[in-house]
mmCIF file of the N, C-alpha and C atoms, coordinates in Angstrom:
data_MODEL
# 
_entry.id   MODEL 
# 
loop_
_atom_site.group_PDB 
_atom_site.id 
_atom_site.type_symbol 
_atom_site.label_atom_id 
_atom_site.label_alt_id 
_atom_site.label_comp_id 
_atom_site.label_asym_id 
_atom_site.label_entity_id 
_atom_site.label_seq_id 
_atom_site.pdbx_PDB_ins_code 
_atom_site.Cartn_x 
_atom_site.Cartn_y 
_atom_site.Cartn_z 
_atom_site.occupancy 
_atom_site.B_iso_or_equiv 
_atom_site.pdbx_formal_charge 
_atom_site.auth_seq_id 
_atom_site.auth_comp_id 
_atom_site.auth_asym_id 
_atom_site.auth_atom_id 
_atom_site.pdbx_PDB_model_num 
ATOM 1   N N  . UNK A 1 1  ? 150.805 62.502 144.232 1.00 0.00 ? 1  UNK A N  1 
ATOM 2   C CA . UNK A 1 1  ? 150.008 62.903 145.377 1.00 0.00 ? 1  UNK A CA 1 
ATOM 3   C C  . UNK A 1 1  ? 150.107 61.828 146.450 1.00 0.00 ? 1  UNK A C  1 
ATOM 4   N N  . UNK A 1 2  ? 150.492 62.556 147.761 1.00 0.00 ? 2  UNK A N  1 
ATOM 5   C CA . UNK A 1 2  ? 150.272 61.490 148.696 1.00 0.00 ? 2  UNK A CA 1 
ATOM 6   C C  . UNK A 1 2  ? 149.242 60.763 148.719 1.00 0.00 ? 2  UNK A C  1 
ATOM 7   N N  . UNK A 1 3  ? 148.879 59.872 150.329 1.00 0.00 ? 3  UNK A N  1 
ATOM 8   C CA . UNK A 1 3  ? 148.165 58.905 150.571 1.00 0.00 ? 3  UNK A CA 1 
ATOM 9   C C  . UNK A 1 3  ? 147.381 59.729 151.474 1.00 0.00 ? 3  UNK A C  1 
ATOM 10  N N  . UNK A 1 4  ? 146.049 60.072 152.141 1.00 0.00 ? 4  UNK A N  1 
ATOM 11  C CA . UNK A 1 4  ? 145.429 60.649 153.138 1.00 0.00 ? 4  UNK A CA 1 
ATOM 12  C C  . UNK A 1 4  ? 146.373 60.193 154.343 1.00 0.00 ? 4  UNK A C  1 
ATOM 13  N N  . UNK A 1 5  ? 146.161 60.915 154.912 1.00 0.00 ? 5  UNK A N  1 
ATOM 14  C CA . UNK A 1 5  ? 146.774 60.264 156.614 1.00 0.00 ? 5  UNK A CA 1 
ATOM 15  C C  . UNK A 1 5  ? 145.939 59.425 157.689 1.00 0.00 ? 5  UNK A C  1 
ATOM 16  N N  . UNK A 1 6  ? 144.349 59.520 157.300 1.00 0.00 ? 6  UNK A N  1 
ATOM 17  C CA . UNK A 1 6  ? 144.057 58.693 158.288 1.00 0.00 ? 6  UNK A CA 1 
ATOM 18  C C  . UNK A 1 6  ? 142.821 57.566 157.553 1.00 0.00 ? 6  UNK A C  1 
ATOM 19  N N  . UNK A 1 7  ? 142.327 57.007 157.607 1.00 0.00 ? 7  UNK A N  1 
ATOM 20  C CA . UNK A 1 7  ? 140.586 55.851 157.084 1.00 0.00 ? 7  UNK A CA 1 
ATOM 21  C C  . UNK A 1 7  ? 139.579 56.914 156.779 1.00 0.00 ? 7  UNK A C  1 
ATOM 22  N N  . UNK A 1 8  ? 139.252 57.714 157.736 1.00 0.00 ? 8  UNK A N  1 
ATOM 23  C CA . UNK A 1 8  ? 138.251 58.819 157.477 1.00 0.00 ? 8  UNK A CA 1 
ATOM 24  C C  . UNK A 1 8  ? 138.406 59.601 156.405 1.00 0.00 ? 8  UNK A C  1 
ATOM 25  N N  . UNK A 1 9  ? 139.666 60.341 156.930 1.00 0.00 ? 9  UNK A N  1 
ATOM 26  C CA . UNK A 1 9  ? 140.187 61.019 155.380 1.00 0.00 ? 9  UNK A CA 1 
ATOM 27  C C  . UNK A 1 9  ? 139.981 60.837 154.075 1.00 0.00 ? 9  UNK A C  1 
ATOM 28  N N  . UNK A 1 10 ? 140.343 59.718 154.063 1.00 0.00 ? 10 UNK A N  1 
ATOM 29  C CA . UNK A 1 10 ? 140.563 58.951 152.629 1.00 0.00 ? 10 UNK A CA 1 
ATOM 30  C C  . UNK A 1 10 ? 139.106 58.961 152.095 1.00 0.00 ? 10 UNK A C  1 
ATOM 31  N N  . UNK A 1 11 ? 138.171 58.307 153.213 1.00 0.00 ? 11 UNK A N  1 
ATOM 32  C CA . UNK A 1 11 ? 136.785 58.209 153.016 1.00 0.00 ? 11 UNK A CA 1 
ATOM 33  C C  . UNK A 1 11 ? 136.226 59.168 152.338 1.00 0.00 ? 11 UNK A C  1 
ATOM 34  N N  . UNK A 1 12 ? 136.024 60.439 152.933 1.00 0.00 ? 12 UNK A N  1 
ATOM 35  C CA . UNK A 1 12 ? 136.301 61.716 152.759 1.00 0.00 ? 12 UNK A CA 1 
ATOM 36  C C  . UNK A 1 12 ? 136.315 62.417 150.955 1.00 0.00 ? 12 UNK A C  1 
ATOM 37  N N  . UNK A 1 13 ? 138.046 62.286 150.975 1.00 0.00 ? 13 UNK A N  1 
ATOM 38  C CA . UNK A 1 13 ? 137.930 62.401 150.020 1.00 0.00 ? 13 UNK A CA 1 
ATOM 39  C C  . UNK A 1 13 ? 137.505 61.623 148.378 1.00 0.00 ? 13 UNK A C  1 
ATOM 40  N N  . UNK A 1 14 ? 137.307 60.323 148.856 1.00 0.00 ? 14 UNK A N  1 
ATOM 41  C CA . UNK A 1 14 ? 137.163 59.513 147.939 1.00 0.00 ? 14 UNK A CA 1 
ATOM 42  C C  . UNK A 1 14 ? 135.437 60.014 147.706 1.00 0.00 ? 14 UNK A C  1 
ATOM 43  N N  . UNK A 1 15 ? 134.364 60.369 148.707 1.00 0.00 ? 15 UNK A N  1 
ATOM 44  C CA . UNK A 1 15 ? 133.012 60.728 148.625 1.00 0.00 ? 15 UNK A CA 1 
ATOM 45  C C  . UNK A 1 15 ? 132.919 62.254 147.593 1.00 0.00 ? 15 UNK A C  1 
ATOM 46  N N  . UNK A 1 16 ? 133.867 63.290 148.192 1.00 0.00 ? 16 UNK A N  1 
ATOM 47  C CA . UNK A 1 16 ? 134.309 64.318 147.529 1.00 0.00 ? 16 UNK A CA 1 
ATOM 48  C C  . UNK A 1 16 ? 134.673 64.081 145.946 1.00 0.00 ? 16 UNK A C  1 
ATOM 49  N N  . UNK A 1 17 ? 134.844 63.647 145.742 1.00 0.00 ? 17 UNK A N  1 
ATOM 50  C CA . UNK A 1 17 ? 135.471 63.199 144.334 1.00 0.00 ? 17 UNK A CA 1 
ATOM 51  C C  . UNK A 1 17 ? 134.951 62.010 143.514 1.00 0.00 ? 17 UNK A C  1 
ATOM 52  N N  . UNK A 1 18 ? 133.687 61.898 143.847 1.00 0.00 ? 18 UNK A N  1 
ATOM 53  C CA . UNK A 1 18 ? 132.943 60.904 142.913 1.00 0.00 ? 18 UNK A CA 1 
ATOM 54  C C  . UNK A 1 18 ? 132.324 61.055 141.656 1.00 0.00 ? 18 UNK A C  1 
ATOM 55  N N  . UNK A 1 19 ? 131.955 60.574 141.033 1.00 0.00 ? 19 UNK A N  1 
ATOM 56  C CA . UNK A 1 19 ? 132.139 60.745 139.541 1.00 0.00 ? 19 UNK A CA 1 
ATOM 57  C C  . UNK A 1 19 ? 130.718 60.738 139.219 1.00 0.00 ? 19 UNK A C  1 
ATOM 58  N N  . UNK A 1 20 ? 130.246 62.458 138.498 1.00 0.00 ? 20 UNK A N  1 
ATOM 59  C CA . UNK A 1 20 ? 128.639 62.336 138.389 1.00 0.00 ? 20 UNK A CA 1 
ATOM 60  C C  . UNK A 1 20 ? 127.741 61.110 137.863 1.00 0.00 ? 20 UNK A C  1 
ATOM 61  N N  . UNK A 1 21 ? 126.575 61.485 137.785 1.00 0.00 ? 21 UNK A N  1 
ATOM 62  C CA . UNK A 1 21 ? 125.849 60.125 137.586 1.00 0.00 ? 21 UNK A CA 1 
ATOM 63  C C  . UNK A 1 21 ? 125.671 60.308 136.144 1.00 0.00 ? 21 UNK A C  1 
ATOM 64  N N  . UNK A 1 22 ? 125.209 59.445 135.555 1.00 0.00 ? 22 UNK A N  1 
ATOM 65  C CA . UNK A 1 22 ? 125.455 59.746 133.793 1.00 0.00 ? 22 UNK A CA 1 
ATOM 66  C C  . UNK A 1 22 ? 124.345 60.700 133.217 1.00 0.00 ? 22 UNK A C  1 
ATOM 67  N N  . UNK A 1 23 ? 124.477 61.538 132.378 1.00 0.00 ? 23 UNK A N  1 
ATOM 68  C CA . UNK A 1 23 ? 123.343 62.448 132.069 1.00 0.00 ? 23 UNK A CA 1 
ATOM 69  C C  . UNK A 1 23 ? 122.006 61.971 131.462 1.00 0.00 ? 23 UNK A C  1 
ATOM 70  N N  . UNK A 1 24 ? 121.243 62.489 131.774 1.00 0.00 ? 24 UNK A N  1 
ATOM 71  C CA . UNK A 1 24 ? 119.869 62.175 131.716 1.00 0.00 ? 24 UNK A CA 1 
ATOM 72  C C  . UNK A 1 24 ? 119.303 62.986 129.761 1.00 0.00 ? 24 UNK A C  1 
ATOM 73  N N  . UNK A 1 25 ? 118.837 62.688 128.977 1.00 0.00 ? 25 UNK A N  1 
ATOM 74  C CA . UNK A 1 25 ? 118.655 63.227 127.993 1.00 0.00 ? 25 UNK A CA 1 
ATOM 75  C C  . UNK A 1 25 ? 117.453 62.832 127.083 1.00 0.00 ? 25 UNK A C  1 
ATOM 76  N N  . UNK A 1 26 ? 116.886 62.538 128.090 1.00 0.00 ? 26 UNK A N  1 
ATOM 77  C CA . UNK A 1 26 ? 115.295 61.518 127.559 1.00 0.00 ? 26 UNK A CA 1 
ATOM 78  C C  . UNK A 1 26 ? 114.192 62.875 127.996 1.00 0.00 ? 26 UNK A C  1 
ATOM 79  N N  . UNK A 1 27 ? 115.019 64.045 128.990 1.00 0.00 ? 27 UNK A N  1 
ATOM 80  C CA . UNK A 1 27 ? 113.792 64.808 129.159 1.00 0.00 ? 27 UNK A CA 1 
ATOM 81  C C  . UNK A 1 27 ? 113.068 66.107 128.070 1.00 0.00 ? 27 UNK A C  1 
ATOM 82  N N  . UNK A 1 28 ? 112.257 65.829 127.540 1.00 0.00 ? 28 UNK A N  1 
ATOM 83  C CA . UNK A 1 28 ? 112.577 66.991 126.861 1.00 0.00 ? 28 UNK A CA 1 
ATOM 84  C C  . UNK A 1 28 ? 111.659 68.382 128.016 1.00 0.00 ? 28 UNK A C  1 
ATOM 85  N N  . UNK A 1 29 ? 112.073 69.656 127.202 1.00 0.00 ? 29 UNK A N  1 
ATOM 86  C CA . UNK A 1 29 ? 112.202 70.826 128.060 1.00 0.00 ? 29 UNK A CA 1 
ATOM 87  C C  . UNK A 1 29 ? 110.810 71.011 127.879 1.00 0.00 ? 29 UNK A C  1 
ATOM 88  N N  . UNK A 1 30 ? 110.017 71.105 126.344 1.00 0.00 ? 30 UNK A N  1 
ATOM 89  C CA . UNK A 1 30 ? 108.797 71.762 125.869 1.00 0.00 ? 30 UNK A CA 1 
ATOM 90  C C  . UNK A 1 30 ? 107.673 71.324 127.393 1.00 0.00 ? 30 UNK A C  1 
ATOM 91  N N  . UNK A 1 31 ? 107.899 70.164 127.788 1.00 0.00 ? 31 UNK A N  1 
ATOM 92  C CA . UNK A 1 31 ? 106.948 69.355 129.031 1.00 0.00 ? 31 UNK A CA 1 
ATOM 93  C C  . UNK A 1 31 ? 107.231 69.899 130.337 1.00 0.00 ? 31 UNK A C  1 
ATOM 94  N N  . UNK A 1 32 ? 108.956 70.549 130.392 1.00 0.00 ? 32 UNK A N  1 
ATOM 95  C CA . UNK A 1 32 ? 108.814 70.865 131.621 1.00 0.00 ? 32 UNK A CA 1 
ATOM 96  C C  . UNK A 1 32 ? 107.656 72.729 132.244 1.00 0.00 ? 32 UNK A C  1 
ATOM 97  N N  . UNK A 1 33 ? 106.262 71.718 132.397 1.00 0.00 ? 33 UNK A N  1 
ATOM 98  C CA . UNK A 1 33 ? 105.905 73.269 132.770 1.00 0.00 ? 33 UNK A CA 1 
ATOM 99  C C  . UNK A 1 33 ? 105.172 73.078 133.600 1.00 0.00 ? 33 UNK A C  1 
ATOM 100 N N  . UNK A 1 34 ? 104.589 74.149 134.517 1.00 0.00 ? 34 UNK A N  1 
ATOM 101 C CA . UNK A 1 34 ? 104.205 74.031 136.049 1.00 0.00 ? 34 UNK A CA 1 
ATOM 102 C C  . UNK A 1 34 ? 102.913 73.229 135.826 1.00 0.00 ? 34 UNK A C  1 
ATOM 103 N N  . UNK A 1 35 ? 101.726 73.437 134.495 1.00 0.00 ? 35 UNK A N  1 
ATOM 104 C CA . UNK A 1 35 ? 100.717 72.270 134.352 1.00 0.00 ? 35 UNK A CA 1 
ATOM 105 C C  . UNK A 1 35 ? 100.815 70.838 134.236 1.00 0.00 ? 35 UNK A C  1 
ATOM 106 N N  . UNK A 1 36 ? 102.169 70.558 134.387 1.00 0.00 ? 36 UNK A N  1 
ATOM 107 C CA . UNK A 1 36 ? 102.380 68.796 134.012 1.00 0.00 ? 36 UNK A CA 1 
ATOM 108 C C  . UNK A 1 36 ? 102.977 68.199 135.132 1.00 0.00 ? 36 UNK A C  1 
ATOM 109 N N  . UNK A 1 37 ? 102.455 67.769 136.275 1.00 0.00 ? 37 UNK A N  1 
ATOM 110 C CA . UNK A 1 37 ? 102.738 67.803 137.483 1.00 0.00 ? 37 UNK A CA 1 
ATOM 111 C C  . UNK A 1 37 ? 103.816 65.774 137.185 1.00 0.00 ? 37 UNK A C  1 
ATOM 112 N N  . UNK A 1 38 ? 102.755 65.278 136.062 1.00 0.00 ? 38 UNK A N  1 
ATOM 113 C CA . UNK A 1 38 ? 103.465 63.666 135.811 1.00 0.00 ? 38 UNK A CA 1 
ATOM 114 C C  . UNK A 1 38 ? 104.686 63.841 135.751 1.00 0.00 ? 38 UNK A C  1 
ATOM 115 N N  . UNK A 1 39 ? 105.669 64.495 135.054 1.00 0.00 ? 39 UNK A N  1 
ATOM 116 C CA . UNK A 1 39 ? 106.639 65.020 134.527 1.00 0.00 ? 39 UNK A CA 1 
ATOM 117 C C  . UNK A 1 39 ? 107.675 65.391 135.624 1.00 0.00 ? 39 UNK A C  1 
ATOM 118 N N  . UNK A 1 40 ? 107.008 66.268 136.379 1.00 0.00 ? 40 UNK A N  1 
ATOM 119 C CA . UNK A 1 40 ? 107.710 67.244 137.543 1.00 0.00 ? 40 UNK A CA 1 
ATOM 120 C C  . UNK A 1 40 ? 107.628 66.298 138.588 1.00 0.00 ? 40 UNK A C  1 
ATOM 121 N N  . UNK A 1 41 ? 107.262 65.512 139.130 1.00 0.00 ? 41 UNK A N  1 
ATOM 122 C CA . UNK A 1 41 ? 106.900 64.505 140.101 1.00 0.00 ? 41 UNK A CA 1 
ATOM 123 C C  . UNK A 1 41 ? 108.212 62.612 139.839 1.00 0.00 ? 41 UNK A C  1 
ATOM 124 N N  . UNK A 1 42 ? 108.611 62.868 138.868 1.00 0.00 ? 42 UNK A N  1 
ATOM 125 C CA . UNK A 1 42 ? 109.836 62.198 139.063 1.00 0.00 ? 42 UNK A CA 1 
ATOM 126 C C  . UNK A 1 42 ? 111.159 62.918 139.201 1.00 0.00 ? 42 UNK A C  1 
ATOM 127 N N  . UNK A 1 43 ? 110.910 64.065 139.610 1.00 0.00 ? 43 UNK A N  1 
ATOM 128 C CA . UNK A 1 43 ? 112.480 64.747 140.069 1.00 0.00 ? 43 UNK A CA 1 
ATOM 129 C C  . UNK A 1 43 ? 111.550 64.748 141.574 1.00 0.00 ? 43 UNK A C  1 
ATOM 130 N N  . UNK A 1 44 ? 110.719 64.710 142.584 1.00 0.00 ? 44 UNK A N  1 
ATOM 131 C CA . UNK A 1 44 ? 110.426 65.058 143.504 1.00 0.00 ? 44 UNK A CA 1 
ATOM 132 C C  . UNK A 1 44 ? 110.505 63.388 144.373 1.00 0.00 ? 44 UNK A C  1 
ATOM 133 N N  . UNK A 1 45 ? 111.099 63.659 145.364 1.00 0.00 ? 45 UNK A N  1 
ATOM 134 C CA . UNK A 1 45 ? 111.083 62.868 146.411 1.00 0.00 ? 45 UNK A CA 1 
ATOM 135 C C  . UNK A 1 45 ? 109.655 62.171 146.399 1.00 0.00 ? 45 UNK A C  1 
ATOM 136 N N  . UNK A 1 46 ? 109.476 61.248 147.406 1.00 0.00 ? 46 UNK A N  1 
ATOM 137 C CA . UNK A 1 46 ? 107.801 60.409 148.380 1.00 0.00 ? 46 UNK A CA 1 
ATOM 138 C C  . UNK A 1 46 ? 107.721 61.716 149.530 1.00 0.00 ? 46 UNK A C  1 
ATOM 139 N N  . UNK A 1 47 ? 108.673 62.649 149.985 1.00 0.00 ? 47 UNK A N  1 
ATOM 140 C CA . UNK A 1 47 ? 108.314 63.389 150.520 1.00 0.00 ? 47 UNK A CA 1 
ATOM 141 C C  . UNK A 1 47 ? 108.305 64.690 149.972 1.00 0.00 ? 47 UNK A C  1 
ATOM 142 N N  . UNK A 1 48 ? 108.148 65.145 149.197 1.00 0.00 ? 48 UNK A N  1 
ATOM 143 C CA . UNK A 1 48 ? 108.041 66.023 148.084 1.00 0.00 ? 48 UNK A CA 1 
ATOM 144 C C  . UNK A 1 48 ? 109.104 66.979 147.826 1.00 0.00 ? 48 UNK A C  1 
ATOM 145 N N  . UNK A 1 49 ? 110.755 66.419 148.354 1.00 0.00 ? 49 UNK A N  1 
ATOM 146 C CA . UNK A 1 49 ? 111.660 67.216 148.299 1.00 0.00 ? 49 UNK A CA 1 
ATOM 147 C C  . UNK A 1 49 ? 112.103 66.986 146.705 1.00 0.00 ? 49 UNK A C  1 
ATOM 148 N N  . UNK A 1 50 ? 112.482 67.887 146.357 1.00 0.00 ? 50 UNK A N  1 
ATOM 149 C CA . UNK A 1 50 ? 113.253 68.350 145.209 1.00 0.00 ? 50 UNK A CA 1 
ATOM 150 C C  . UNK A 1 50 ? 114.734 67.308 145.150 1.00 0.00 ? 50 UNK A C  1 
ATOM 151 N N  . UNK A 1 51 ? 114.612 66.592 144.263 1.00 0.00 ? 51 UNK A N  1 
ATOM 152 C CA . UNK A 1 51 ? 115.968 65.573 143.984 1.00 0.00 ? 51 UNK A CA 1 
ATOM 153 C C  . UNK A 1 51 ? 116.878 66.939 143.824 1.00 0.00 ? 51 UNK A C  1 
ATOM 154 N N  . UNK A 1 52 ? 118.112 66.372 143.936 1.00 0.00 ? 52 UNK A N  1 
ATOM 155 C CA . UNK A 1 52 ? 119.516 67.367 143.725 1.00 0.00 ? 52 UNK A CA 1 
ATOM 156 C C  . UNK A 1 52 ? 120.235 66.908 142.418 1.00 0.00 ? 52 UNK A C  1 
ATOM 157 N N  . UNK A 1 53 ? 120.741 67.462 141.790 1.00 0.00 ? 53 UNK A N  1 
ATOM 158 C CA . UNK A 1 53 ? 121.388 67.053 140.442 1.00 0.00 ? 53 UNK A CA 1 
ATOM 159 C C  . UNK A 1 53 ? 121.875 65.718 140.286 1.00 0.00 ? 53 UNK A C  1 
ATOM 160 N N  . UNK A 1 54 ? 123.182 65.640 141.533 1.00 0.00 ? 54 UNK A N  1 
ATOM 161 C CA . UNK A 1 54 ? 123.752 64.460 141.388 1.00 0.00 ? 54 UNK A CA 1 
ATOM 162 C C  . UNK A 1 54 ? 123.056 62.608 141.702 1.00 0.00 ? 54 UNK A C  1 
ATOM 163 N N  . UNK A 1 55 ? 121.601 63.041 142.053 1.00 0.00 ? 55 UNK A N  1 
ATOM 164 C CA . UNK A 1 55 ? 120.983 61.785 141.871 1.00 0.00 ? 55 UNK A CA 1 
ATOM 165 C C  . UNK A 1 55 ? 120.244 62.029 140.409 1.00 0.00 ? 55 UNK A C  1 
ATOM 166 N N  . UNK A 1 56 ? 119.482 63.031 140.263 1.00 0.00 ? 56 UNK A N  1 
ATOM 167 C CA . UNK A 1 56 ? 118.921 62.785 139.008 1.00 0.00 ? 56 UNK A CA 1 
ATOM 168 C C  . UNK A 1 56 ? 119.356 62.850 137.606 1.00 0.00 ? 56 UNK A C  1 
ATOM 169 N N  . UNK A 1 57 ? 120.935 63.407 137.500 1.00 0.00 ? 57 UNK A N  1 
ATOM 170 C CA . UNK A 1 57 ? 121.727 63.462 136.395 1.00 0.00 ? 57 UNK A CA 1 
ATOM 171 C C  . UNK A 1 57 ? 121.201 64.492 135.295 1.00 0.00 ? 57 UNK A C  1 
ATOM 172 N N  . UNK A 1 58 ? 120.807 65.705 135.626 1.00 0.00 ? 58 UNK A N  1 
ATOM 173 C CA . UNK A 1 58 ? 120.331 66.505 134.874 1.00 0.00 ? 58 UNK A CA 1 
ATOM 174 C C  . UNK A 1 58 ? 121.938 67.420 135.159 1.00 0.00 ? 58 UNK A C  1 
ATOM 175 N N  . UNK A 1 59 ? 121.692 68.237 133.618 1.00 0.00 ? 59 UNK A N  1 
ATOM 176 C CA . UNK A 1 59 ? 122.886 69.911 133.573 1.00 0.00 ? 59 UNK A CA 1 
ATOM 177 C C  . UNK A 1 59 ? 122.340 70.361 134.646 1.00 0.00 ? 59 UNK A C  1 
ATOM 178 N N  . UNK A 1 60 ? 123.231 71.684 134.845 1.00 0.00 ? 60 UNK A N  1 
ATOM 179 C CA . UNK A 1 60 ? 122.370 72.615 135.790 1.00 0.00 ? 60 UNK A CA 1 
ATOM 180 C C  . UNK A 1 60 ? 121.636 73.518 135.516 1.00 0.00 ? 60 UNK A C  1 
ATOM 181 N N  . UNK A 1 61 ? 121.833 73.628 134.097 1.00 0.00 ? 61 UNK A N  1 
ATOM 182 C CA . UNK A 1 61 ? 120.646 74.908 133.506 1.00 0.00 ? 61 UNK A CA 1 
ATOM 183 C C  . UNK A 1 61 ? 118.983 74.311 133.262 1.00 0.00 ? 61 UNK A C  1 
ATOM 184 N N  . UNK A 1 62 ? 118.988 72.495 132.958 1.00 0.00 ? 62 UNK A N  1 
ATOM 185 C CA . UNK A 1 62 ? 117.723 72.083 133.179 1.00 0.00 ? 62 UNK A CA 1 
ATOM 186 C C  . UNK A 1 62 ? 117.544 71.466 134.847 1.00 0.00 ? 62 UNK A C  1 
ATOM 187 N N  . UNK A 1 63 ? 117.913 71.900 135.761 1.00 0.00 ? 63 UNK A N  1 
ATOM 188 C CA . UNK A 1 63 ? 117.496 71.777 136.740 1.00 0.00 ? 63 UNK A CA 1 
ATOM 189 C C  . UNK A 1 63 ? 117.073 72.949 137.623 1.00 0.00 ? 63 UNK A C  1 
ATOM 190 N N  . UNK A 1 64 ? 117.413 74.200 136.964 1.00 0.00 ? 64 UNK A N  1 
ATOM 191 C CA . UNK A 1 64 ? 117.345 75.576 137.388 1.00 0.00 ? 64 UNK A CA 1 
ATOM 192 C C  . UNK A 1 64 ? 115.686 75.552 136.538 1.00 0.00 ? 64 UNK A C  1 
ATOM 193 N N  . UNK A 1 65 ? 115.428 75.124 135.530 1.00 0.00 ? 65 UNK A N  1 
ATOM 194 C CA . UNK A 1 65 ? 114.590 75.085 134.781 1.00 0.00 ? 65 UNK A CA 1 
ATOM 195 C C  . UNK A 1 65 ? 113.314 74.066 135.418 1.00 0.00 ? 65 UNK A C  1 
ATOM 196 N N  . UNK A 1 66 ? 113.783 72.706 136.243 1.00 0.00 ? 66 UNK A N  1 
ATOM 197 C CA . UNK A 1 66 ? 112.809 72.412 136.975 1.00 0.00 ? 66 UNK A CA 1 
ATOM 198 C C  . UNK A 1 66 ? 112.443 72.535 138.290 1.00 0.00 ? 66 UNK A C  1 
ATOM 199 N N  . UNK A 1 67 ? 113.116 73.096 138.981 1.00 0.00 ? 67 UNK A N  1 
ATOM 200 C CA . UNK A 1 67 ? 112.944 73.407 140.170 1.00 0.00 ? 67 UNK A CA 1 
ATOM 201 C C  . UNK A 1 67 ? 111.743 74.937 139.913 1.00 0.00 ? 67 UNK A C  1 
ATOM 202 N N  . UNK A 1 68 ? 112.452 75.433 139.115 1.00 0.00 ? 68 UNK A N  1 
ATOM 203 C CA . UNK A 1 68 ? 110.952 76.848 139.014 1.00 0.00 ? 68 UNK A CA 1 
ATOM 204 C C  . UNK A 1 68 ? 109.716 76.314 139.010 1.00 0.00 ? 68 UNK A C  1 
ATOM 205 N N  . UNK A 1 69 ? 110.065 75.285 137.418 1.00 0.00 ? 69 UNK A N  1 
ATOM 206 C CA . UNK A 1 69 ? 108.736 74.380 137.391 1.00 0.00 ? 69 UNK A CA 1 
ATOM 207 C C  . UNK A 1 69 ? 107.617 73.912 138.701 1.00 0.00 ? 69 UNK A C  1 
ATOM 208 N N  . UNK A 1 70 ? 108.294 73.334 139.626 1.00 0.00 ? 70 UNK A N  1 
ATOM 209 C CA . UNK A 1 70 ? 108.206 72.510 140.577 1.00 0.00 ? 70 UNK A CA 1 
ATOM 210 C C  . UNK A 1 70 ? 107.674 73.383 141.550 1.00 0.00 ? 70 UNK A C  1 
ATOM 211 N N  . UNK A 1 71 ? 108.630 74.594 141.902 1.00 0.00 ? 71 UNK A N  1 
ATOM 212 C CA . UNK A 1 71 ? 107.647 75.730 142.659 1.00 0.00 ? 71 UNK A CA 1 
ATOM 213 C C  . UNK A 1 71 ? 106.596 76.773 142.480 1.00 0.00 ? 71 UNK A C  1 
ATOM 214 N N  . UNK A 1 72 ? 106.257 76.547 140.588 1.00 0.00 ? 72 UNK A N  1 
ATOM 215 C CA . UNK A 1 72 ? 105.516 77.291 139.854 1.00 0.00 ? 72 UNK A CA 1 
ATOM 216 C C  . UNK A 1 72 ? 104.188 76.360 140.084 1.00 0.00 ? 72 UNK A C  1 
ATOM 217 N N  . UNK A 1 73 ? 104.166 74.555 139.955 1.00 0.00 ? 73 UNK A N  1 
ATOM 218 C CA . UNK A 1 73 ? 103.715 73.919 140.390 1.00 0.00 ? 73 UNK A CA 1 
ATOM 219 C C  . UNK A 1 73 ? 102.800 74.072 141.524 1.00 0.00 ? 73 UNK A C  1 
ATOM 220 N N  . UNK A 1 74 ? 103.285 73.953 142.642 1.00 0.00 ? 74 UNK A N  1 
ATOM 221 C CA . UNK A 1 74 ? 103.138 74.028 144.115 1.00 0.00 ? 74 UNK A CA 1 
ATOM 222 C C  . UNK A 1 74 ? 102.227 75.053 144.122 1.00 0.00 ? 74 UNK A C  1 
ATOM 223 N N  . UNK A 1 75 ? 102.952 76.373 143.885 1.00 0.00 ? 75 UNK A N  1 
ATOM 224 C CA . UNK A 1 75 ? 101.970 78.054 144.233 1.00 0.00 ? 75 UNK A CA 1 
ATOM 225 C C  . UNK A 1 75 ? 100.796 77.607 143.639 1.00 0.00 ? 75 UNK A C  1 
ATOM 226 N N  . UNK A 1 76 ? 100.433 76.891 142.794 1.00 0.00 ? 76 UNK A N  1 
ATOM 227 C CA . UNK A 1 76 ? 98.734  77.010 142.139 1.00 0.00 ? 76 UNK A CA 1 
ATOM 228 C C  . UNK A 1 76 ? 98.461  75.785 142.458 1.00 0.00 ? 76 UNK A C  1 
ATOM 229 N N  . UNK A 1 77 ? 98.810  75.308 143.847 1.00 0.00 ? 77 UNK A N  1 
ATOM 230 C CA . UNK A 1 77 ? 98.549  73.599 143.975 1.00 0.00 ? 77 UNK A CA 1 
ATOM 231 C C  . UNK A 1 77 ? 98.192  72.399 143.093 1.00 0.00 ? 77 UNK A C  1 
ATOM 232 N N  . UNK A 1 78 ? 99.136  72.248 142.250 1.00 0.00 ? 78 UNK A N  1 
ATOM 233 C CA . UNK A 1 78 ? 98.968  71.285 141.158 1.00 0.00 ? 78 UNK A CA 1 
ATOM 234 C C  . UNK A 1 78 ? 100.003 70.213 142.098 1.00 0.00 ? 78 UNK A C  1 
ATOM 235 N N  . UNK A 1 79 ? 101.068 70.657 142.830 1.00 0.00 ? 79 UNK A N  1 
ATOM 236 C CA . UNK A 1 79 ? 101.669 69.079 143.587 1.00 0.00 ? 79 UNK A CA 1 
ATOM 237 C C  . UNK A 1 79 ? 101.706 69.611 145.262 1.00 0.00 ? 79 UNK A C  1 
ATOM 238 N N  . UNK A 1 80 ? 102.233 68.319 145.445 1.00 0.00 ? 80 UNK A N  1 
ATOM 239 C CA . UNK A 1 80 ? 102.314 69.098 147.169 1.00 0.00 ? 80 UNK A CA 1 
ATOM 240 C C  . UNK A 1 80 ? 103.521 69.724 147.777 1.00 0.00 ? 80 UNK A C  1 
# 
């Protein structure tokens, strides 16, 4: 494979192609539920956004699993 053609490029693709963060396996699932806000509140931002996989190192089937959490959360105001 060639070389990119320009600094940006390269940049680019080198950001594109970074190597996930290591998996997370300390969470267990039975906790993830919309009453345990302690739990659900370290995948959530200081501004209460929803972390994205590749910082918090979760699969995607337990992050499909906390994000419900998180908005199951919210609807009965248990977080903000």
């Amino acid at each position: 494979m060639s070389e990119p053609k320009t600094i940006q490029r390269r940049i680019n693709f080198r950001k594109a192609n970074r190597q996930m963060t290591r998996r997370r396996q300390d969470i267990p699932v039975e906790q993830l539920i919309p009453t345990n806000p302690e739990v659900l509140g370290k995948f959530c931002s200081e501004t209460g956004k929803i972390l994205p996989r590749r910082v918090t190192g979760v699969s995607a089937k337990l992050h499909r699993k906390i994000n419900n959490a998180i908005k199951q959360s919210r609807a009965i105001n248990l977080m903000p």
